[in-house]
Backbone atoms as SQL, in Angstrom:
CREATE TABLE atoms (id INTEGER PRIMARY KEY, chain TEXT, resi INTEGER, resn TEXT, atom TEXT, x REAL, y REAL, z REAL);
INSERT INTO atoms VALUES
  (1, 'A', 1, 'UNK', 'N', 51.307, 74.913, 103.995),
  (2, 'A', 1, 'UNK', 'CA', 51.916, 75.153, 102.712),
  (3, 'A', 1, 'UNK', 'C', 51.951, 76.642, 102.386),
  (4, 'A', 2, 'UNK', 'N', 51.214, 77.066, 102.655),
  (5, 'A', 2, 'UNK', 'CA', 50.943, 78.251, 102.483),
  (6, 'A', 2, 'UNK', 'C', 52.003, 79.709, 103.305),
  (7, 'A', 3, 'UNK', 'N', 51.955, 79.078, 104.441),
  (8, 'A', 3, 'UNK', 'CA', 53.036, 79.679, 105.391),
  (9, 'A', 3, 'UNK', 'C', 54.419, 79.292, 104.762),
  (10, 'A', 4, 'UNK', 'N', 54.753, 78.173, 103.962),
  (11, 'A', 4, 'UNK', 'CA', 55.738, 78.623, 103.382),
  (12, 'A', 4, 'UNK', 'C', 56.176, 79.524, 102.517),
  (13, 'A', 5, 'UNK', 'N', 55.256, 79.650, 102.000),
  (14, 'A', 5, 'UNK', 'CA', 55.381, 80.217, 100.557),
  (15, 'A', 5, 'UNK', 'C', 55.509, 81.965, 101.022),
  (16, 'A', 6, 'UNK', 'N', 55.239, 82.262, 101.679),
  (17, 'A', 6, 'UNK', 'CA', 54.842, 83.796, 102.967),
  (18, 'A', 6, 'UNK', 'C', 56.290, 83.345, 103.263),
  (19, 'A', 7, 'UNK', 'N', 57.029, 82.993, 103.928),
  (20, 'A', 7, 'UNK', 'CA', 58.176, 83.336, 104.321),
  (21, 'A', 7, 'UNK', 'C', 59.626, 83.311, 103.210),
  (22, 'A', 8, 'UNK', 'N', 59.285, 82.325, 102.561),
  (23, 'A', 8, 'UNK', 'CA', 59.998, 82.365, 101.133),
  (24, 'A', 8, 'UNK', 'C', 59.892, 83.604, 100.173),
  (25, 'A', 9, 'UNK', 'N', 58.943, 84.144, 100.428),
  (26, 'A', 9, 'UNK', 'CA', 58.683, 85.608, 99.271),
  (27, 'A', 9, 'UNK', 'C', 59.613, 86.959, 100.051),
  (28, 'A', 10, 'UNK', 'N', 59.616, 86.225, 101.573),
  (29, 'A', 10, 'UNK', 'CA', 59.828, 87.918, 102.283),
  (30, 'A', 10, 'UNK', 'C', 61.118, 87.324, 102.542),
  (31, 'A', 11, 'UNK', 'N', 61.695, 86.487, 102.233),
  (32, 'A', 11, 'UNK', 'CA', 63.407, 86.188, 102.272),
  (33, 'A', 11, 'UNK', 'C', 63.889, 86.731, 101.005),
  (34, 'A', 12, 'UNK', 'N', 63.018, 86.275, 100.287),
  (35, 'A', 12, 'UNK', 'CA', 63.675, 86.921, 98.507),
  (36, 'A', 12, 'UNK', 'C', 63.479, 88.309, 98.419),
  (37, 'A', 13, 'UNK', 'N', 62.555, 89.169, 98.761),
  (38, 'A', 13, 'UNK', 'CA', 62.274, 90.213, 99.446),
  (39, 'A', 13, 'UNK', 'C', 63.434, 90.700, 99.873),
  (40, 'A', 14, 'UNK', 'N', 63.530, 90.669, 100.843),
  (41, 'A', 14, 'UNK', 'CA', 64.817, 91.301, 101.572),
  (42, 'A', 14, 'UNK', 'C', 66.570, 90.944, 101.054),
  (43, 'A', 15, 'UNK', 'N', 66.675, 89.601, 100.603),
  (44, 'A', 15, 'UNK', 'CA', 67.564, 89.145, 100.025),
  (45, 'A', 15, 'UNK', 'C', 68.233, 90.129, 99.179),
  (46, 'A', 16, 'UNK', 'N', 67.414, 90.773, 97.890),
  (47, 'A', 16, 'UNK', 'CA', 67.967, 91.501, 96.898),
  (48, 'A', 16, 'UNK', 'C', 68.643, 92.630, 97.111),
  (49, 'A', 17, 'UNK', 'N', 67.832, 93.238, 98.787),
  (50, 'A', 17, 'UNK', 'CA', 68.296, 94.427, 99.283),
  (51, 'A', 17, 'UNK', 'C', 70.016, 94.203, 99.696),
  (52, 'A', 18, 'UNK', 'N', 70.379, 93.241, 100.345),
  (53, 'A', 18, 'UNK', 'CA', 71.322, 92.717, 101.082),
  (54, 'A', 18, 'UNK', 'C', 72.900, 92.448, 100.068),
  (55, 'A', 19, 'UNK', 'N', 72.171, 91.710, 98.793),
  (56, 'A', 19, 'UNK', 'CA', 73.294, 91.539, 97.432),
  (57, 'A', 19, 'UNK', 'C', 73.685, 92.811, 97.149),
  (58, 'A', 20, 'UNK', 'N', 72.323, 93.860, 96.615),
  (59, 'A', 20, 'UNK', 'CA', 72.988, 95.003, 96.256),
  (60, 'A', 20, 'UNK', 'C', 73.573, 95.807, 97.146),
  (61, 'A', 21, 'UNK', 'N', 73.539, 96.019, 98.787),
  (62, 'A', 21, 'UNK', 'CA', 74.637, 96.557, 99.270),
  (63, 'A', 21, 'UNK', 'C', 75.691, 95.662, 99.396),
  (64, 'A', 22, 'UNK', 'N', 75.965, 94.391, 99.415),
  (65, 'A', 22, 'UNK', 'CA', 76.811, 93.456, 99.206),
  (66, 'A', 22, 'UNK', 'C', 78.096, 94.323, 98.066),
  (67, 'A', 23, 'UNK', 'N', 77.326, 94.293, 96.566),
  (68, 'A', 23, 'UNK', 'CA', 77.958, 94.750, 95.381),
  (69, 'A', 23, 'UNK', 'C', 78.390, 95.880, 95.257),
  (70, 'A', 24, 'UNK', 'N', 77.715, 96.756, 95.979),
  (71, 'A', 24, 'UNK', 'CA', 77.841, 98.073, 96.355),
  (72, 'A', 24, 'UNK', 'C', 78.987, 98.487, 97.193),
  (73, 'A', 25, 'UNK', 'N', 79.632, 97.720, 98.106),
  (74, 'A', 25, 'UNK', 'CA', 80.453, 98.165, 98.719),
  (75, 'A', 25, 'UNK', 'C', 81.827, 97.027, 98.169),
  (76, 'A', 26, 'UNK', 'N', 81.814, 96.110, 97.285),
  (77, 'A', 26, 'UNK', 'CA', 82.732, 95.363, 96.432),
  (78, 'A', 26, 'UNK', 'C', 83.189, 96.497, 95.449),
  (79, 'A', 27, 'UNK', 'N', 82.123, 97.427, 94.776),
  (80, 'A', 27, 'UNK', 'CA', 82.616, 98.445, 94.045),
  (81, 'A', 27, 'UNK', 'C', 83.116, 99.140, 94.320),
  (82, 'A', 28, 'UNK', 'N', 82.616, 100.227, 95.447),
  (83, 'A', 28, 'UNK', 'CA', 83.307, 100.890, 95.992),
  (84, 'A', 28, 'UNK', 'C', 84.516, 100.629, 96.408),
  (85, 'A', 29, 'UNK', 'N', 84.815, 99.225, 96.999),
  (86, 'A', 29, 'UNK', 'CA', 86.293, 98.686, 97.536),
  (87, 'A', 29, 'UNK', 'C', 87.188, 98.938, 96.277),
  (88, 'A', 30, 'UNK', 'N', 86.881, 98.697, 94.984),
  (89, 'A', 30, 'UNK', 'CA', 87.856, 98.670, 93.830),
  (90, 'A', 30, 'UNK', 'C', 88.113, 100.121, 93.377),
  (91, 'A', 31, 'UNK', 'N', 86.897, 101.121, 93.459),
  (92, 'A', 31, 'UNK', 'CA', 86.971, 101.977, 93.178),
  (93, 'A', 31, 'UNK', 'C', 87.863, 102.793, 94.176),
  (94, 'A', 32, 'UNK', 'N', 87.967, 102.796, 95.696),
  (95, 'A', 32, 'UNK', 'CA', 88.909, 102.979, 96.307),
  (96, 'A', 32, 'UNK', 'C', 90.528, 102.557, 95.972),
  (97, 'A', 33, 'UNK', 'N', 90.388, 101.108, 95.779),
  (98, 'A', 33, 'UNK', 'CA', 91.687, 101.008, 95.894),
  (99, 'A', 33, 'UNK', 'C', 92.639, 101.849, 94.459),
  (100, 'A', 34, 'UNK', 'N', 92.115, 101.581, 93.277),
  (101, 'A', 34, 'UNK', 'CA', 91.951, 102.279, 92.047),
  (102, 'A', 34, 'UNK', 'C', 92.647, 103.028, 92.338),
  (103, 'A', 35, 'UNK', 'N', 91.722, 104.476, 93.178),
  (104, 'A', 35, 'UNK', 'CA', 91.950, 105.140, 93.416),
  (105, 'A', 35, 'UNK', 'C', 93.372, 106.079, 94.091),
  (106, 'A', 36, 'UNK', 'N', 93.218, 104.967, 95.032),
  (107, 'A', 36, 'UNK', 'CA', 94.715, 105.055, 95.399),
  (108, 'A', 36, 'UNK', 'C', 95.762, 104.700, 95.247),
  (109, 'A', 37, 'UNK', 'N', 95.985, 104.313, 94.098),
  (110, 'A', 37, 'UNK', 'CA', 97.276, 103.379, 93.766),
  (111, 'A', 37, 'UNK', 'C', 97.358, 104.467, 92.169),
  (112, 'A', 38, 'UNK', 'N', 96.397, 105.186, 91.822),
  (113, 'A', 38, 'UNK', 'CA', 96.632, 106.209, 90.540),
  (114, 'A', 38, 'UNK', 'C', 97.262, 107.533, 90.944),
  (115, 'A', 39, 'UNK', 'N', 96.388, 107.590, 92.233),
  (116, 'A', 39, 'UNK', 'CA', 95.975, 109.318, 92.632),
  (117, 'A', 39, 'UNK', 'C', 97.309, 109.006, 93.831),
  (118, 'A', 40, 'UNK', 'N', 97.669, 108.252, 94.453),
  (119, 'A', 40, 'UNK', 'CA', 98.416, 108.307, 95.610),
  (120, 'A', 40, 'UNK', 'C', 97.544, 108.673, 96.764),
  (121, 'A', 41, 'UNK', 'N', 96.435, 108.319, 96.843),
  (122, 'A', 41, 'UNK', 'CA', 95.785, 108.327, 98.169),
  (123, 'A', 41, 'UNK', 'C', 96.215, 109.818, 98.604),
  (124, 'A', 42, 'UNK', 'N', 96.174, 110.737, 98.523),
  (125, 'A', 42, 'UNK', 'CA', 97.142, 112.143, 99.133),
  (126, 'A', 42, 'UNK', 'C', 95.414, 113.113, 99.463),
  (127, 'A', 43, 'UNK', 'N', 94.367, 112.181, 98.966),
  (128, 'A', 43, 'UNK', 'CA', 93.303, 113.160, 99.135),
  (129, 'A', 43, 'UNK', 'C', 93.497, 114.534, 98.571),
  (130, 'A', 44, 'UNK', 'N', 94.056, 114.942, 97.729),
  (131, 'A', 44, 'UNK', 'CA', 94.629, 116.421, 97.488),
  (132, 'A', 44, 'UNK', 'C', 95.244, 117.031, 98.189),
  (133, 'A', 45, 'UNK', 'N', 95.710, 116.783, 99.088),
  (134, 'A', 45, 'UNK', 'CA', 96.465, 117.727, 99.759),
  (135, 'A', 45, 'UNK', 'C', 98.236, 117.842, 99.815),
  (136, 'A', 46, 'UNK', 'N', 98.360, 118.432, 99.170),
  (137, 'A', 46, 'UNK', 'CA', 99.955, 119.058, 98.893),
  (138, 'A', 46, 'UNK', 'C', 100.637, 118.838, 100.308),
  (139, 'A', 47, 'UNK', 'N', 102.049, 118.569, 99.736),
  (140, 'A', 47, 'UNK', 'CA', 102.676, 118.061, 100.929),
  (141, 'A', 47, 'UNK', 'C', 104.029, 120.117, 101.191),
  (142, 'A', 48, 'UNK', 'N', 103.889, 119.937, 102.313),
  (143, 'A', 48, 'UNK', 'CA', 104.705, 121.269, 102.355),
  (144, 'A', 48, 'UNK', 'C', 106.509, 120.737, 102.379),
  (145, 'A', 49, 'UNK', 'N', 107.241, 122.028, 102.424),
  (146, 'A', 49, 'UNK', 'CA', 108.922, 122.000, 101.949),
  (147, 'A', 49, 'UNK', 'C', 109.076, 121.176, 103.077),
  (148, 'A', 50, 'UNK', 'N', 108.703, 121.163, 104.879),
  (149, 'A', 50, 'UNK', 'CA', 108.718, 120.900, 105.656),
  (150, 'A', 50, 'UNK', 'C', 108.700, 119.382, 105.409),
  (151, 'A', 51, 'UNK', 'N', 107.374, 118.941, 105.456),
  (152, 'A', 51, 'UNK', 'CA', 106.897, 117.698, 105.112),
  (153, 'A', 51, 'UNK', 'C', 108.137, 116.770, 104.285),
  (154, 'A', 52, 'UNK', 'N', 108.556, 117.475, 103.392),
  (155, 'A', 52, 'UNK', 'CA', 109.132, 116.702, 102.477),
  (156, 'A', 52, 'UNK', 'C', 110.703, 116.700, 103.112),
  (157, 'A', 53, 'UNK', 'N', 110.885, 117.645, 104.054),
  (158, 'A', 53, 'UNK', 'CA', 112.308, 117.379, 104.694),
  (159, 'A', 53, 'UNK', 'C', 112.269, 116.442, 105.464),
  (160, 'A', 54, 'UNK', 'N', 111.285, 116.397, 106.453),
  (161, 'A', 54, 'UNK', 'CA', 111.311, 115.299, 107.376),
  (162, 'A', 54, 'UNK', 'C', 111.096, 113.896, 106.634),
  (163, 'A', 55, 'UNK', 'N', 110.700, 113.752, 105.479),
  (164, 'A', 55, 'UNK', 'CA', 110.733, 112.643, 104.670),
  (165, 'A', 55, 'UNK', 'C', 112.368, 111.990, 104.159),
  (166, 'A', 56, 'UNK', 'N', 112.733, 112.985, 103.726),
  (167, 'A', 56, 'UNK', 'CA', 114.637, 113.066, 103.268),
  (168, 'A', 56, 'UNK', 'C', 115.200, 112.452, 104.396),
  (169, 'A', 57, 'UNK', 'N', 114.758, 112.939, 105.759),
  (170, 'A', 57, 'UNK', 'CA', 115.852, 112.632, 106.618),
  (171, 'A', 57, 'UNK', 'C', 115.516, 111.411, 107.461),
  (172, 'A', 58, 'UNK', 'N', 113.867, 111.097, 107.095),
  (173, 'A', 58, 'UNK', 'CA', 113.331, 109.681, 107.798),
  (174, 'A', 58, 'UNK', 'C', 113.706, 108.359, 106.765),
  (175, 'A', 59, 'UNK', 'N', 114.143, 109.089, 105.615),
  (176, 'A', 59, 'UNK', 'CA', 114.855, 108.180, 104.548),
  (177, 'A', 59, 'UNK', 'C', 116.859, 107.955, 104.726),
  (178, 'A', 60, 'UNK', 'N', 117.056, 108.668, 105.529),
  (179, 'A', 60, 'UNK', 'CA', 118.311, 108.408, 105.823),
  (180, 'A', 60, 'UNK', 'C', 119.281, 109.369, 104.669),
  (181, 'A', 61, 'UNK', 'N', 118.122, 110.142, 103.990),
  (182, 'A', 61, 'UNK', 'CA', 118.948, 110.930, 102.688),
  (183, 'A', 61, 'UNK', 'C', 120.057, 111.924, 102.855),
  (184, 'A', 62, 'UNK', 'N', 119.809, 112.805, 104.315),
  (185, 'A', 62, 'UNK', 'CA', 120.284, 113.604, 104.619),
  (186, 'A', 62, 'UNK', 'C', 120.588, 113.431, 106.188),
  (187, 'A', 63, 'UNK', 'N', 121.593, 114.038, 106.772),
  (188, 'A', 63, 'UNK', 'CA', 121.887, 113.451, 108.321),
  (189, 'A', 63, 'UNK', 'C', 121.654, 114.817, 108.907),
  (190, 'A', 64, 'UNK', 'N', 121.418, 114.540, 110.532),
  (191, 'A', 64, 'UNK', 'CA', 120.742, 115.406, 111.160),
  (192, 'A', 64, 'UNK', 'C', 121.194, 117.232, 111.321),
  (193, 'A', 65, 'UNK', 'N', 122.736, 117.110, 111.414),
  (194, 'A', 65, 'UNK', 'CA', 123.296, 118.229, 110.910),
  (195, 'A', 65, 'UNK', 'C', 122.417, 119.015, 109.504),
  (196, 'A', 66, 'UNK', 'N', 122.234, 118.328, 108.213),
  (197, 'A', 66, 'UNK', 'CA', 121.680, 118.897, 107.050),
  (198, 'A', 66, 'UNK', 'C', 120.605, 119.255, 107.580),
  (199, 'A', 67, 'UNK', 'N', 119.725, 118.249, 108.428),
  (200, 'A', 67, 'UNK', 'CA', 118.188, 118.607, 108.378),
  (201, 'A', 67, 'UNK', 'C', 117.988, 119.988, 108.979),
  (202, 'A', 68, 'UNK', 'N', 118.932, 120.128, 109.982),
  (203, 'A', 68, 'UNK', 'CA', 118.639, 121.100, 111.158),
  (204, 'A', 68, 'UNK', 'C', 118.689, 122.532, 110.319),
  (205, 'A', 69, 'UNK', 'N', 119.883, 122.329, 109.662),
  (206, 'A', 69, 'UNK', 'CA', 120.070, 123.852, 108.906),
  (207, 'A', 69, 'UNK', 'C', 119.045, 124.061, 107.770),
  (208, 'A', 70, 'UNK', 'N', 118.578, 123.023, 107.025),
  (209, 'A', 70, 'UNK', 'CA', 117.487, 123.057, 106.139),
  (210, 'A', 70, 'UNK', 'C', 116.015, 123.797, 106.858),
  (211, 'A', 71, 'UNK', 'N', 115.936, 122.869, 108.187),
  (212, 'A', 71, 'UNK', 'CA', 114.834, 123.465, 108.548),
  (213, 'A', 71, 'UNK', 'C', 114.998, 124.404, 108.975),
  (214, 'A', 72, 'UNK', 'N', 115.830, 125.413, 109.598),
  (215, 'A', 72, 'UNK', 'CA', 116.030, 126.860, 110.257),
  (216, 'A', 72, 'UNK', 'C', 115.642, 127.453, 108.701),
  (217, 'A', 73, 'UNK', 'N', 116.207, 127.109, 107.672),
  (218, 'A', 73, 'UNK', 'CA', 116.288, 127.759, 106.182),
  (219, 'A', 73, 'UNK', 'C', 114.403, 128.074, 106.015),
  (220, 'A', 74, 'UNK', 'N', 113.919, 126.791, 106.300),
  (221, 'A', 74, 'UNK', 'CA', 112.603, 127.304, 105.953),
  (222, 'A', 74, 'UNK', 'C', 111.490, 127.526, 106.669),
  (223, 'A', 75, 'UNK', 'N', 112.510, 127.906, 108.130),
  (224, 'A', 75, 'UNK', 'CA', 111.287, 128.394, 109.078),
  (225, 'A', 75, 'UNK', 'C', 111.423, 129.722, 109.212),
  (226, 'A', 76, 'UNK', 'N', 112.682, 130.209, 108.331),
  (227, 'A', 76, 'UNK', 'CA', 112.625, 132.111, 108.222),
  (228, 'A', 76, 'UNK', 'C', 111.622, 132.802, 107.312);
């Protein structure tokens, strides 16, 4: 009886440790996603003129003729 009661204490024991990283990383998951759906996930980092051309033209906005002269424009 006794040996139960010894293994039952050190399950509850360890148990509590296990929930709170359990909860801990449920928060963090929300606080991530939050995060990125406010902030745009971009981590701070600014997107350059470049960046944003090859975006225009992977969008079909501009055709390859435009891109080419755009980018010579801003690689002077």
């Amino acid at each position: 009886m006794m040996h139960d009661m010894t293994e039952m204490g050190w399950g509850m024991g360890f148990g509590w440790i296990f929930m709170l990283l359990f909860w801990a990383l449920v928060l963090y998951g929300l606080y991530a996603l939050v995060r990125n759906l406010v902030g745009g996930g971009g981590g701070g980092r600014q997107k350059t003129p470049l960046d944003i051309l090859k975006e225009r033209y992977a969008r079909g906005e501009i055709d390859r003729e435009e891109f080419e002269r755009m980018k010579r424009d801003l690689q002077q």
